[in-house]
C-alpha positions in Angstrom: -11.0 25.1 4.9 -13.4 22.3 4.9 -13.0 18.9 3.1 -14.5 19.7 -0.5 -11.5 22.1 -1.0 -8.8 19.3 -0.5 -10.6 16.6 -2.4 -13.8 15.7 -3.9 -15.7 14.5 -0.8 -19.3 14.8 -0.5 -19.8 16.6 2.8 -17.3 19.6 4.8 -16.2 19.8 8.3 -14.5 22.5 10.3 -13.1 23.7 13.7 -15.5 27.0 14.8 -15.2 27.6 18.9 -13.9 24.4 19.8 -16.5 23.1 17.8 -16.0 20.6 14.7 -18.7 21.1 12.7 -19.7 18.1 10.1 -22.7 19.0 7.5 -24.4 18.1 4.7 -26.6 18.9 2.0 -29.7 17.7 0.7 -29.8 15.1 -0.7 -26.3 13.8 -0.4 -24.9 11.1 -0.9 -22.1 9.3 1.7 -19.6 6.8 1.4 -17.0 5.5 2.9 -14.2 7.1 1.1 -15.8 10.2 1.7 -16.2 9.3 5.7 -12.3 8.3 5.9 -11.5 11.6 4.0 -13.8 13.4 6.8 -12.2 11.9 9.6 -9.0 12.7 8.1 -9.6 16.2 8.4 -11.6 15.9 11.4 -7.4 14.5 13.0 -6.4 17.3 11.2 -8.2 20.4 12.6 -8.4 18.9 16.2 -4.5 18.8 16.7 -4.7 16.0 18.8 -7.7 17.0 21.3 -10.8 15.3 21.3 -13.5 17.7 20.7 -17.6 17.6 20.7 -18.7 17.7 17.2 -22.0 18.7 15.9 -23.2 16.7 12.3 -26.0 18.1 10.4 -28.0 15.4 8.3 -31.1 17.1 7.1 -32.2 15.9 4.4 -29.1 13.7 3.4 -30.2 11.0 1.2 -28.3 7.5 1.7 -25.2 6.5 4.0 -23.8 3.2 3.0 -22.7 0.6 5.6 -19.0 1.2 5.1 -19.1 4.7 6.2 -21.3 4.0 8.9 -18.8 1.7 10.5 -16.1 4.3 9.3 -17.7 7.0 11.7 -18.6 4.6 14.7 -14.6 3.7 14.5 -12.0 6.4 16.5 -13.0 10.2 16.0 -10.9 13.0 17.9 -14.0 13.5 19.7 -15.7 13.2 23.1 -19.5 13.6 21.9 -21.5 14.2 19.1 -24.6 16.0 18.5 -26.4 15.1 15.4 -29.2 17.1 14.1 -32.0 16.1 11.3 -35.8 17.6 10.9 -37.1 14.4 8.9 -38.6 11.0 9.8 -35.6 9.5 7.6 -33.0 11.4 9.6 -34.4 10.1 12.9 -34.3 6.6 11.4 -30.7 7.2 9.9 -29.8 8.3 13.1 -31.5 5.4 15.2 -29.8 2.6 13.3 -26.3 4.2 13.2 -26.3 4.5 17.1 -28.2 1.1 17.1 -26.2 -1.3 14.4 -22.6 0.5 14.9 -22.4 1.9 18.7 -20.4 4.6 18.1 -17.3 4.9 20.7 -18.3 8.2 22.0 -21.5 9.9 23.5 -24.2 10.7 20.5 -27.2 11.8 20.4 -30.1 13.0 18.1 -31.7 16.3 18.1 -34.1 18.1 16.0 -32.9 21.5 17.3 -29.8 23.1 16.4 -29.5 25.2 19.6 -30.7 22.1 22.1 -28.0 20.0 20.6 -25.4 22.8 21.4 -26.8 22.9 24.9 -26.2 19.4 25.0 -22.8 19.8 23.3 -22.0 22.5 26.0 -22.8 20.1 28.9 -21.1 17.2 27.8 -17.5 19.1 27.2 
């Protein structure tokens, strides 16, 4: 189940070997609501473990401020991978982890599998 089935939130996360998995579509849209409503499920499916988490932003369009504070705030989770292709998702990327300083380990990768490698290594 992933967080578009309980609500109308623009993104889904789920649990998938020890895993949570946060991704987005093209050209999406974020905002805080839809960050708390994440997190919320993001509590939900880690049962009280803190987890490495991988986020896929490719292509996502805008994040405003409020949920970028909303998801440098307290996540079940000890790292987090995230994972873009474009100029705009490095830069997304660079002023999250810049402006917000997110409480756990994150980095950005353009590969899916060397973020899992890095995933892998910090858990």
């Amino acid at each position: 189940m992933n967080a578009t089935q309980d609500e109308d939130v623009t993104g889904t996360i789920e649990l998938s070997g020890g895993v949570l998995h946060l991704k987005w579509a093209p050209g999406d849209v974020v905002t805080e609501r839809d960050a708390r409503a994440l997190m919320h499920r993001a509590r939900a499916l880690s049962g009280g473990r803190t987890l490495p988490m991988l986020v896929e932003m490719t292509g996502l369009e805008w994040i405003d401020q409020g949920a970028l504070k909303a998801f440098a705030g307290t996540w079940p989770v000890k790292c987090a991978a995230v994972v873009g292709t474009s100029p705009v998702d490095q830069t997304l990327a660079d002023f999250y982890m810049g402006r917000h300083k997110p409480a756990h380990p994150t980095r950005y990768f353009t590969s899916m599998d060397e973020a899992m490698a890095w995933l892998r290594e910090e858990d």
